[in-house]
C-alpha beads as a LAMMPS data file, in Angstrom:
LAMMPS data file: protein, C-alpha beads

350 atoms
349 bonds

1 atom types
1 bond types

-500.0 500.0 xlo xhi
-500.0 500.0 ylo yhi
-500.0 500.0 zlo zhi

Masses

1 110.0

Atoms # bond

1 1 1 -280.950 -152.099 -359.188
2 1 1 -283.825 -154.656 -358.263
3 1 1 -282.961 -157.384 -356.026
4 1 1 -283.663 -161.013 -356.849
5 1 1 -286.027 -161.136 -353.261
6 1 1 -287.449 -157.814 -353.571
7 1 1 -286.229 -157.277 -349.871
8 1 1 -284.410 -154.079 -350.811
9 1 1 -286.412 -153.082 -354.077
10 1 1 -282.874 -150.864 -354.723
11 1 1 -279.692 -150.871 -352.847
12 1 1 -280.167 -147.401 -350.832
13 1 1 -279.364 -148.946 -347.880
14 1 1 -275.799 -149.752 -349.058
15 1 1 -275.805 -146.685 -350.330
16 1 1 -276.740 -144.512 -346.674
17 1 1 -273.917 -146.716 -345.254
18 1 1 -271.171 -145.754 -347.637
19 1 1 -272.632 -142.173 -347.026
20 1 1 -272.098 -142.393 -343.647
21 1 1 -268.840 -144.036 -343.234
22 1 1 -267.132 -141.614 -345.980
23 1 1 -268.325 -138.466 -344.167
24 1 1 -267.224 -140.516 -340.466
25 1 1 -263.824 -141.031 -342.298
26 1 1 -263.076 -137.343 -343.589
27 1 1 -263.793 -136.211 -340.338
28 1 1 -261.216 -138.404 -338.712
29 1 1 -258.724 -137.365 -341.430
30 1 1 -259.628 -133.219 -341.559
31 1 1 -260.232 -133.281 -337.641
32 1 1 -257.625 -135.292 -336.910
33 1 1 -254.900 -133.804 -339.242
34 1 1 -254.067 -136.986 -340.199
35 1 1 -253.178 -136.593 -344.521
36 1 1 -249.796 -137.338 -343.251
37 1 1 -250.482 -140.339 -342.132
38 1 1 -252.144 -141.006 -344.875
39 1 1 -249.849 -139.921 -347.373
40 1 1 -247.111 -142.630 -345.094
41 1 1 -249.278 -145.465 -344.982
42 1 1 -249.867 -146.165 -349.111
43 1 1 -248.149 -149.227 -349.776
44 1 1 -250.989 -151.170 -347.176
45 1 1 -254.000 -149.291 -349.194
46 1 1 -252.393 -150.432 -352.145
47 1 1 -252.102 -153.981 -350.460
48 1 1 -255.691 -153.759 -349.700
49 1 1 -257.158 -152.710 -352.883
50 1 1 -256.383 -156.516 -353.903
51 1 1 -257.274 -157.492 -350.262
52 1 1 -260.638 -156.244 -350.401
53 1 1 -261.605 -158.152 -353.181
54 1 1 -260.431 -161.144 -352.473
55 1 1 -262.479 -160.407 -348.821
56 1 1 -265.528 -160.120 -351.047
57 1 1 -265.058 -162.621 -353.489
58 1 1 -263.579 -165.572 -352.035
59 1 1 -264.343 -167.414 -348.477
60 1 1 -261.344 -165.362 -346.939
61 1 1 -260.908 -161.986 -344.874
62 1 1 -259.086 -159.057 -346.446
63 1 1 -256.713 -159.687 -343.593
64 1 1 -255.490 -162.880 -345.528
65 1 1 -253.784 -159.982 -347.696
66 1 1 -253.326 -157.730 -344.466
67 1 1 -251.482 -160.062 -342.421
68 1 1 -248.662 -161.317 -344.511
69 1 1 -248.410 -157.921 -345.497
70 1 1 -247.876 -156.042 -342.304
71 1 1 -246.077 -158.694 -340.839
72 1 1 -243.810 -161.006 -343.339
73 1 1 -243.355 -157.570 -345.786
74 1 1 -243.145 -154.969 -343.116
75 1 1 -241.524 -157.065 -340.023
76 1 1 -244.641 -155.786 -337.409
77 1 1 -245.510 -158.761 -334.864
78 1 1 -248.264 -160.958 -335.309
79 1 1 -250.506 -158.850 -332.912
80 1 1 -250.701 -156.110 -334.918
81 1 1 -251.501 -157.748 -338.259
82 1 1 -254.243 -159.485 -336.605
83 1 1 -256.060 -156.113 -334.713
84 1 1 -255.515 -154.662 -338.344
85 1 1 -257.185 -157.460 -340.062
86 1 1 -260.313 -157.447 -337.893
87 1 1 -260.661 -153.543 -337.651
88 1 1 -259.983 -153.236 -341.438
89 1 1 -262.650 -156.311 -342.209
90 1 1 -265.025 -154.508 -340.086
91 1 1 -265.065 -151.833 -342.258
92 1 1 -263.939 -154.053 -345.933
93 1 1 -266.676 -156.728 -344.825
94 1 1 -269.172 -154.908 -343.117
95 1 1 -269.465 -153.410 -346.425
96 1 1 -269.621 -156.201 -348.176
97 1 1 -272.335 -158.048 -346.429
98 1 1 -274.545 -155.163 -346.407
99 1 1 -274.411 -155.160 -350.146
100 1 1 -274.973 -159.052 -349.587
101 1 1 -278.412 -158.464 -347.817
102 1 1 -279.557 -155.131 -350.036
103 1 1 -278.961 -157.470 -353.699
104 1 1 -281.186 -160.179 -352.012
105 1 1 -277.997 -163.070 -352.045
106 1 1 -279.282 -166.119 -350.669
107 1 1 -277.242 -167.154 -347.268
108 1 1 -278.094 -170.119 -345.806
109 1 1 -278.422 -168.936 -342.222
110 1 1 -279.595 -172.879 -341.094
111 1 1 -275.719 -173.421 -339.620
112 1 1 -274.840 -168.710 -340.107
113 1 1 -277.168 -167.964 -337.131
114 1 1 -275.952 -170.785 -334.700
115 1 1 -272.691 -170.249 -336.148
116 1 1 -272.915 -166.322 -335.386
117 1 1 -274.061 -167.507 -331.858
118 1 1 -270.720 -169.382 -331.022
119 1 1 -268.711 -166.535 -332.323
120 1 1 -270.626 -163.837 -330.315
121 1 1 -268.871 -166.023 -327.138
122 1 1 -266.130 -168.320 -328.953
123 1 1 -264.011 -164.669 -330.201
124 1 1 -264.327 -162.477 -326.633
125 1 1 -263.373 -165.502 -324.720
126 1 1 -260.194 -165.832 -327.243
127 1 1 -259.239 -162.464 -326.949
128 1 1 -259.504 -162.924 -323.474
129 1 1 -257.858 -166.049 -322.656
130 1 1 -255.980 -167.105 -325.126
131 1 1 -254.479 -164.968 -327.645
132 1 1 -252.591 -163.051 -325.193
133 1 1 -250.726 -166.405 -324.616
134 1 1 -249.654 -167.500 -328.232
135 1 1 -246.148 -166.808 -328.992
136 1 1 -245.982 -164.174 -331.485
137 1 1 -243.970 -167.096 -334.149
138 1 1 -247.115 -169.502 -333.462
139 1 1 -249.398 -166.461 -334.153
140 1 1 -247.434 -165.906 -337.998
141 1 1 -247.567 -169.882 -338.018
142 1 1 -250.954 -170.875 -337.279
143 1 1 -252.071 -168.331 -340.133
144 1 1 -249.743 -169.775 -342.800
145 1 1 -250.960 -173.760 -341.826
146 1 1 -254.663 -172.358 -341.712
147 1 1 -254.270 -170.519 -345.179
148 1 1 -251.825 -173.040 -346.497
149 1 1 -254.634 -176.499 -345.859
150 1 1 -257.171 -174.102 -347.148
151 1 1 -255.241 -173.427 -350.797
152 1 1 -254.570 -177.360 -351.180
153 1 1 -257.689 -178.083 -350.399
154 1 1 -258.849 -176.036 -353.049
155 1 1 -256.453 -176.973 -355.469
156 1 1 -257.361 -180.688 -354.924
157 1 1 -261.269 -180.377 -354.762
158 1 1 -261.788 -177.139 -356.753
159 1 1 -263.976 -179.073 -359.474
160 1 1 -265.869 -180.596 -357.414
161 1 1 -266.676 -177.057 -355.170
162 1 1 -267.127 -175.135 -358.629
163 1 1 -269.460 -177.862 -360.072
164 1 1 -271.870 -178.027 -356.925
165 1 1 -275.857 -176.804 -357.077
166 1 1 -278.201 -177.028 -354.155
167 1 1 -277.451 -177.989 -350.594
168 1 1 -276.910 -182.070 -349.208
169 1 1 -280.108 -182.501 -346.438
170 1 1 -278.320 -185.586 -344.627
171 1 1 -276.575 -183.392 -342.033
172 1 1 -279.498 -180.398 -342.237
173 1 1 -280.817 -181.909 -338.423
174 1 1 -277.163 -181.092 -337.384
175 1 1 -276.996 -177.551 -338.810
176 1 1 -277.209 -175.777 -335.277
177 1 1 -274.727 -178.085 -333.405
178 1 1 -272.316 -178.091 -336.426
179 1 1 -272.681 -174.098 -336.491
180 1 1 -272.079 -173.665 -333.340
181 1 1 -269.099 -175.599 -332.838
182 1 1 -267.703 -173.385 -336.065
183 1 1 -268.541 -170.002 -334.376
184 1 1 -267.136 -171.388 -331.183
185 1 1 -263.871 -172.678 -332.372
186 1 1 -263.626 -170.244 -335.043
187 1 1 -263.719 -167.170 -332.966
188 1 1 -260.854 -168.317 -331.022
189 1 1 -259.060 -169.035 -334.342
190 1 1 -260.491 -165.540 -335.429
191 1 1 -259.038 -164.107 -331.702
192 1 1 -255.838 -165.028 -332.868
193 1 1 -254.931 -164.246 -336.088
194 1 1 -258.036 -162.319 -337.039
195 1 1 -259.397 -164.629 -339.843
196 1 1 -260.039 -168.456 -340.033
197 1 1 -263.713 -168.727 -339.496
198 1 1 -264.955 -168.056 -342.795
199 1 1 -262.884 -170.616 -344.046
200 1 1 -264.139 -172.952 -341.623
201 1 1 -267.905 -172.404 -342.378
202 1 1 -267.076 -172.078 -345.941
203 1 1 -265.254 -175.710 -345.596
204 1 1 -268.153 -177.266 -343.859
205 1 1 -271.022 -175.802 -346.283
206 1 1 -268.942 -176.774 -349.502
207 1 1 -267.545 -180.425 -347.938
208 1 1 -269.997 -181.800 -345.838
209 1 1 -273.054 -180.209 -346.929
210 1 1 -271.828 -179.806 -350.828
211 1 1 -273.141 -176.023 -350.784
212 1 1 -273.049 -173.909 -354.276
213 1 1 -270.265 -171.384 -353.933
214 1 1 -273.214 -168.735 -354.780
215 1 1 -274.682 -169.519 -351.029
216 1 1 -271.392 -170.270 -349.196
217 1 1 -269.318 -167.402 -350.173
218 1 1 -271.698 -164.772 -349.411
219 1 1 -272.351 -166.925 -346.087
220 1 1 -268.526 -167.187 -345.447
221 1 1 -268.491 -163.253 -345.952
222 1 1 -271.161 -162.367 -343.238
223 1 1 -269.763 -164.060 -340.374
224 1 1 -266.272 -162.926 -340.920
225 1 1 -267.807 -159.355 -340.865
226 1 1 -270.234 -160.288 -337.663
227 1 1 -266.714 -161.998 -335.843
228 1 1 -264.232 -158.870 -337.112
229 1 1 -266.938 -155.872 -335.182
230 1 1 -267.048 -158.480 -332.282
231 1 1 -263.228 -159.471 -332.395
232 1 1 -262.007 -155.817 -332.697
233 1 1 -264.220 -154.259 -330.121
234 1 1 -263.250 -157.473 -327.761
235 1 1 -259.720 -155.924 -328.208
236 1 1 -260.447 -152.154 -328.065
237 1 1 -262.559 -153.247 -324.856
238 1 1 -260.096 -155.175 -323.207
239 1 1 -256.913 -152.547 -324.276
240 1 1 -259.161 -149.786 -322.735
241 1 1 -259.933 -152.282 -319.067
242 1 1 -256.414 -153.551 -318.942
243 1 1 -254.005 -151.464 -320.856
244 1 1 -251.111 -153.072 -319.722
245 1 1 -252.015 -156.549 -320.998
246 1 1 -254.303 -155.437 -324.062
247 1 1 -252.524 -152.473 -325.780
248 1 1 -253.265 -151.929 -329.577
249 1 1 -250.526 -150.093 -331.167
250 1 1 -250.897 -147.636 -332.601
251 1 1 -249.921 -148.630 -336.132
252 1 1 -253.258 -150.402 -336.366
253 1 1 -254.784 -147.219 -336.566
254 1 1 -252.852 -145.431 -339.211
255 1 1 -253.000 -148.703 -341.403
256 1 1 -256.576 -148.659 -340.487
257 1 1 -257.087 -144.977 -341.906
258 1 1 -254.957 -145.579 -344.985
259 1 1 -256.964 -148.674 -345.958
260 1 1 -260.634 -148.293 -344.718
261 1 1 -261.814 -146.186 -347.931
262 1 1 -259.777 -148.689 -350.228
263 1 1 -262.023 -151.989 -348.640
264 1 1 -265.503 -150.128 -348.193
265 1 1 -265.558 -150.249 -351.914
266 1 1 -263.610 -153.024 -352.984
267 1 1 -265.043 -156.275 -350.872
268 1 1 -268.248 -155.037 -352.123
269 1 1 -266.832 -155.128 -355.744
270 1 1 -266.035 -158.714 -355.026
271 1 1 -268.986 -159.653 -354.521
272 1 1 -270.129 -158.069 -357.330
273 1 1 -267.430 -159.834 -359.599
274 1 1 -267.586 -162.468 -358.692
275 1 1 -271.097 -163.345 -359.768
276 1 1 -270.628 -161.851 -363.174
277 1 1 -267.663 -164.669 -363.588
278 1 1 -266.163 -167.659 -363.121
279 1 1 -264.891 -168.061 -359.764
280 1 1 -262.220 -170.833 -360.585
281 1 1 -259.280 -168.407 -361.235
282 1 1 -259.679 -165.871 -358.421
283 1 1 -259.651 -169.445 -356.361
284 1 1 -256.859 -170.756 -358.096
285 1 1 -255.127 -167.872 -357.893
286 1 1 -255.932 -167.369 -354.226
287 1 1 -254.946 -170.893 -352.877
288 1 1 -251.747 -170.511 -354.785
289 1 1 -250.918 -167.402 -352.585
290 1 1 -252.012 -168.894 -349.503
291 1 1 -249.566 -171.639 -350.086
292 1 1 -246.768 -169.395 -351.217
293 1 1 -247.228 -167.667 -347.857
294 1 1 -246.474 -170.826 -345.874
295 1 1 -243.768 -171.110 -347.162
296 1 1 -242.830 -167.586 -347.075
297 1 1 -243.464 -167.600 -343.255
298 1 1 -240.907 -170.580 -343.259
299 1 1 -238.518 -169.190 -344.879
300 1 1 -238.711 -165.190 -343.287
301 1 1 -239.191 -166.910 -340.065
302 1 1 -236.151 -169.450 -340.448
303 1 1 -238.099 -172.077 -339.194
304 1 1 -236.349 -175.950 -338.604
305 1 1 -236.154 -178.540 -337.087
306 1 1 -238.913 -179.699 -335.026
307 1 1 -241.385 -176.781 -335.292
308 1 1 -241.179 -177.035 -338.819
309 1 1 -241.894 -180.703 -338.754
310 1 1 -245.221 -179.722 -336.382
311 1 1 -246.150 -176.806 -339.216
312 1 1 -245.990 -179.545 -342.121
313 1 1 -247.814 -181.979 -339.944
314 1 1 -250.617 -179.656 -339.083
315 1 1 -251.228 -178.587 -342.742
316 1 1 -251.330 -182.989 -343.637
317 1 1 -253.452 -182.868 -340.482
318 1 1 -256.098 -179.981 -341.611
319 1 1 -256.647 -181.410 -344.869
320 1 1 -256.557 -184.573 -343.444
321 1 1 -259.573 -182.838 -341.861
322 1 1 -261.203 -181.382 -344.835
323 1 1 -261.125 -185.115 -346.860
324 1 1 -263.004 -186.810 -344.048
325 1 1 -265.593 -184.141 -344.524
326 1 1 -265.783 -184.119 -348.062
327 1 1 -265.865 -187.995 -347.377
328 1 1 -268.537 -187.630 -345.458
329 1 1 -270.604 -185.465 -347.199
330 1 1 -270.094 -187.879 -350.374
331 1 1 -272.478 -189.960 -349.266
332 1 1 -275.538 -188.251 -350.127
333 1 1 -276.852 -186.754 -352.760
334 1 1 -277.665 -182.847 -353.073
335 1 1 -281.462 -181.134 -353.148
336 1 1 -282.030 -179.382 -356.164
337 1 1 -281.100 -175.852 -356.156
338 1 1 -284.227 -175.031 -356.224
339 1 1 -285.285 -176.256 -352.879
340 1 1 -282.201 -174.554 -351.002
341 1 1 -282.865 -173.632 -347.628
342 1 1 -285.189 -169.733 -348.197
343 1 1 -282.949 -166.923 -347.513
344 1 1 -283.799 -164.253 -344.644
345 1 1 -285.162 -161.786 -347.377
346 1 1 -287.624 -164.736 -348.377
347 1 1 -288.651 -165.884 -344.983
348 1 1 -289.544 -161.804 -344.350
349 1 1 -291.990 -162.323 -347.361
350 1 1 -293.820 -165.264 -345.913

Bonds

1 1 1 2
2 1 2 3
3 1 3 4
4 1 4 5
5 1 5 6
6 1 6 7
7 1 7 8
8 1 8 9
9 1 9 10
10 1 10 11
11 1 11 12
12 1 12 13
13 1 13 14
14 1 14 15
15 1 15 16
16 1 16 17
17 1 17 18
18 1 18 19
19 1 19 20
20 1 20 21
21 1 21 22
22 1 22 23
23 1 23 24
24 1 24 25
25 1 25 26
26 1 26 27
27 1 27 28
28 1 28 29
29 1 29 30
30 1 30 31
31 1 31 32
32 1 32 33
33 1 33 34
34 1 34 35
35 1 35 36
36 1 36 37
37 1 37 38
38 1 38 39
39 1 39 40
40 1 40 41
41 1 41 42
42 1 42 43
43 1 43 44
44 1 44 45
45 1 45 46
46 1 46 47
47 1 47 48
48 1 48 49
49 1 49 50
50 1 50 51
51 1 51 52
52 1 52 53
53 1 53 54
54 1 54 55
55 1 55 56
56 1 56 57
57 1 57 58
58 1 58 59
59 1 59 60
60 1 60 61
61 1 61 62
62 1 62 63
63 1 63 64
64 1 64 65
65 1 65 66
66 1 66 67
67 1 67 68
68 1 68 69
69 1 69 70
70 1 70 71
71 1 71 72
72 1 72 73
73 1 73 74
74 1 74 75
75 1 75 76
76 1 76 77
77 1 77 78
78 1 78 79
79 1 79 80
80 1 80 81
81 1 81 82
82 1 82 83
83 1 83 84
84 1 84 85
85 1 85 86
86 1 86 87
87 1 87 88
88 1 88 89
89 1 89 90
90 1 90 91
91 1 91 92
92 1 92 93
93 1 93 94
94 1 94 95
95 1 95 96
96 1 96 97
97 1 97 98
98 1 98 99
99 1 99 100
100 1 100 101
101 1 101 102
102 1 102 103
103 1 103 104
104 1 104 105
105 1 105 106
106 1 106 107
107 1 107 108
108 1 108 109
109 1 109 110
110 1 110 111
111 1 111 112
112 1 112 113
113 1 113 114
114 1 114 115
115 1 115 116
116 1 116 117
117 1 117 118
118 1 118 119
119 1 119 120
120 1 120 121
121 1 121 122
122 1 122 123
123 1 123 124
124 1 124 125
125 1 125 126
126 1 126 127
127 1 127 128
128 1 128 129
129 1 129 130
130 1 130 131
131 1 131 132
132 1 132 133
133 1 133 134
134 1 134 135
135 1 135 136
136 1 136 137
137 1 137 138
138 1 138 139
139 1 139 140
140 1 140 141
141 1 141 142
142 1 142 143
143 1 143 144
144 1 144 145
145 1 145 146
146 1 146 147
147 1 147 148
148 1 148 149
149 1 149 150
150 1 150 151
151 1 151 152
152 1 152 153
153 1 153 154
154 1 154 155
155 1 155 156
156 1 156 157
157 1 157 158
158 1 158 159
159 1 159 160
160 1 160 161
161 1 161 162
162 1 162 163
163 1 163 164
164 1 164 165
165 1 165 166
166 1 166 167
167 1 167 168
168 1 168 169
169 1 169 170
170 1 170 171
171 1 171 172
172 1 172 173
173 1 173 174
174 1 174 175
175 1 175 176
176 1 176 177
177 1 177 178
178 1 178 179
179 1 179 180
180 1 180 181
181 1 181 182
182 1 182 183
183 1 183 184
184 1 184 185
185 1 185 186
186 1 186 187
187 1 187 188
188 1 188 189
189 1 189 190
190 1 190 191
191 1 191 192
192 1 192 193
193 1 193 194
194 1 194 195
195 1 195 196
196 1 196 197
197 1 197 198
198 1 198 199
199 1 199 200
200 1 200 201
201 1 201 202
202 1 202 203
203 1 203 204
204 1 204 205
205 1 205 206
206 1 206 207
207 1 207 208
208 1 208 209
209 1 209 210
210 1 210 211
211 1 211 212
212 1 212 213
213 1 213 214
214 1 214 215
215 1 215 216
216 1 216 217
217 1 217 218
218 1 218 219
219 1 219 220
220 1 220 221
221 1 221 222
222 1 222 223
223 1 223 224
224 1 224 225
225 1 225 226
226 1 226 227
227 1 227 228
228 1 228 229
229 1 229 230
230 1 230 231
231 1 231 232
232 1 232 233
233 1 233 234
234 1 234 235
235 1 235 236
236 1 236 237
237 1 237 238
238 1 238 239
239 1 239 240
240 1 240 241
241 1 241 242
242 1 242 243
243 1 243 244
244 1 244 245
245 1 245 246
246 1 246 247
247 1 247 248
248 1 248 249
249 1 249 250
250 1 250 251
251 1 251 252
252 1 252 253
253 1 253 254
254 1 254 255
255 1 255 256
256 1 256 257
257 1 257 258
258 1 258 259
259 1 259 260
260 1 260 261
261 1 261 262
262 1 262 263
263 1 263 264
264 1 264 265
265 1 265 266
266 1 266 267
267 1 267 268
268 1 268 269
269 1 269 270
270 1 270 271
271 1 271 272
272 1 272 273
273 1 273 274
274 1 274 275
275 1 275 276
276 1 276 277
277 1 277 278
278 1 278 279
279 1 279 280
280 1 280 281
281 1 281 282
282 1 282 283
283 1 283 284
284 1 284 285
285 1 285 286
286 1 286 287
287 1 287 288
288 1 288 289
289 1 289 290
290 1 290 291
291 1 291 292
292 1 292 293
293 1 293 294
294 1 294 295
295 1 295 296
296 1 296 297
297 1 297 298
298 1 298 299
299 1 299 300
300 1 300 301
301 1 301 302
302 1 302 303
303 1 303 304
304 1 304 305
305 1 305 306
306 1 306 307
307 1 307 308
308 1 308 309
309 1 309 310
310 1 310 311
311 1 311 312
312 1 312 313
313 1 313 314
314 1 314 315
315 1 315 316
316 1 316 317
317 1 317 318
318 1 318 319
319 1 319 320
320 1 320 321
321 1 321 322
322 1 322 323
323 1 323 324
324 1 324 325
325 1 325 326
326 1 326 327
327 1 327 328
328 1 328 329
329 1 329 330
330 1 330 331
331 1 331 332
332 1 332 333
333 1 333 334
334 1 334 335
335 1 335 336
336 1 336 337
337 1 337 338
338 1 338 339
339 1 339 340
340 1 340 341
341 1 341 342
342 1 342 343
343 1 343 344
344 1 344 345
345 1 345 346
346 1 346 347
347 1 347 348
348 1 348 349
349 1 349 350
């Protein structure tokens, strides 16, 4: 297959990498004796099938599908879902972006490489600091209000998002401030619940700078890969310095094993999908879950009173959020698509 760049005239190097991480995994399993495990830990590579293409598809991490399910289906704390979300999207992403750079997708790495800069400190200092101190029912929470503002956002500007070509160039002298302060705050989101700043990117590049889906999914996609490897080895780091604090159960890893060789092929798939059709009803479909697991969490949770208050306020609040950037970025009007900002294949060239 010829990319659109002619970076990678064919895609062998997606190809070596699935290579190598098959033979890595069948070594763990054989080595390891692990096809028990396996065989006990189905229902989450079943989960993840669907996961993994939403992770390459859409602007959100297989461990939007990951979380919920480990911890609203299968009762595990918050902790665990999110150290399985970034060790399984280091694997389901990983994937995926490399097939991003080998087809020659355009990112727009004006606000991804500033952005990729905040997360490289934001995430290590949230594993760190502050995720250790977030009640595991705030953990559960803060995923269902992130996920939750992201599905009615899409469900209220969806036409708009589909409908967009070319990239705004009013807030293009702001790109590495405005990417930074995403990779920053985002990798403490990220630290937490082990997704959240691809959706944050992805809102900023499709509200503010009214981004084509084409350029901010893929985008979305690469720095939720770049913050899983960083978020995941933060914790493996910090569970190996200070065991006491830091421990990863151990669950992570058989979850891990069950539903690494589902994701290396399915986010990849995504992204492969989703640019042979429309993207409106994997969206739809996608922000319809994310609200059905707010409420979900609500409900499994038996939330009242005033922290539910605080969870409805904070989802009003987010999108109240989003429509000040979509506000915002209304008052320009988009480059043509063909004078988007050169992808890193097509700076190489010049």
């Amino acid at each position: 297959m010829r990319s659109a760049t002619g970076r990678f005239p064919y895609l062998w190097p997606f190809l070596v990498w699935l290579g190598i991480f098959y033979t890595a995994w069948l070594t763990l399993v054989i080595a390891g004796g692990s096809i028990d495990t396996l065989r006990s830990h189905w229902p989450i590579a079943v989960a993840m099938s669907f996961g993994s293409y939403i992770a390459g598809s859409t602007p959100m991490g297989g461990g939007t599908v990951g979380f919920p399910v480990l911890v609203l289906l299968f009762d595990f704390p918050g902790s665990l879902g999110r150290n399985f979300g970034l060790a399984v999207q280091s694997i389901g992403m990983v994937s995926a972006s490399i097939y991003i750079f080998s087809a020659g997708i355009k990112l727009n790495w004006g606000i991804l490489r500033p952005a990729m800069v905040g997360s490289l400190i934001g995430t290590p200092l949230g594993a760190l600091f502050v995720a250790p101190h977030v009640p595991d029912l705030w953990v559960k929470l803060l995923f269902a209000i992130v996920w939750a503002s992201f599905g009615i956002m899409h469900l209220v500007k969806l036409r708009e998002l589909v409908a967009a070509a070319g990239m705004s160039s009013r807030w293009r002298s702001w790109e590495n401030a405005i990417g930074l302060a995403v990779g920053l705050s985002g990798g403490v989101v990220a630290s937490i619940t082990g997704v959240g700043i691809d959706m944050m990117i992805y809102a900023m590049l499709v509200l503010l700078f009214r981004a084509d889906l084409k350029t901010a999914i893929p985008t979305s996609v690469v720095l939720m890969a770049f913050t899983s490897v960083i978020g995941i080895a933060s914790n493996v780091g910090l569970a190996r310095l200070m065991p006491g604090s830091f421990a990863i159960a151990p669950e992570v890893f058989a979850n891990w094993l069950a539903a690494a060789p589902i994701v290396a092929l399915g986010a990849p798939l995504g992204a492969v999908v989703v640019n042979l059709i429309s993207r409106t009803p994997t969206l739809v479909l996608v922000s319809v879950l994310c609200i059905g697991q707010f409420v979900w969490t609500i409900v499994s949770e038996e939330v009242s009173g005033g922290t539910l208050v605080a969870s409805v306020l904070a989802v009003l609040g987010m999108n109240g959020i989003f429509h000040l950037l979509y506000v915002s970025g209304s008052e320009q009007q988009p480059e043509p698509a063909g004078v988007a900002r050169p992808t890193l294949a097509e700076q190489g060239e010049s």
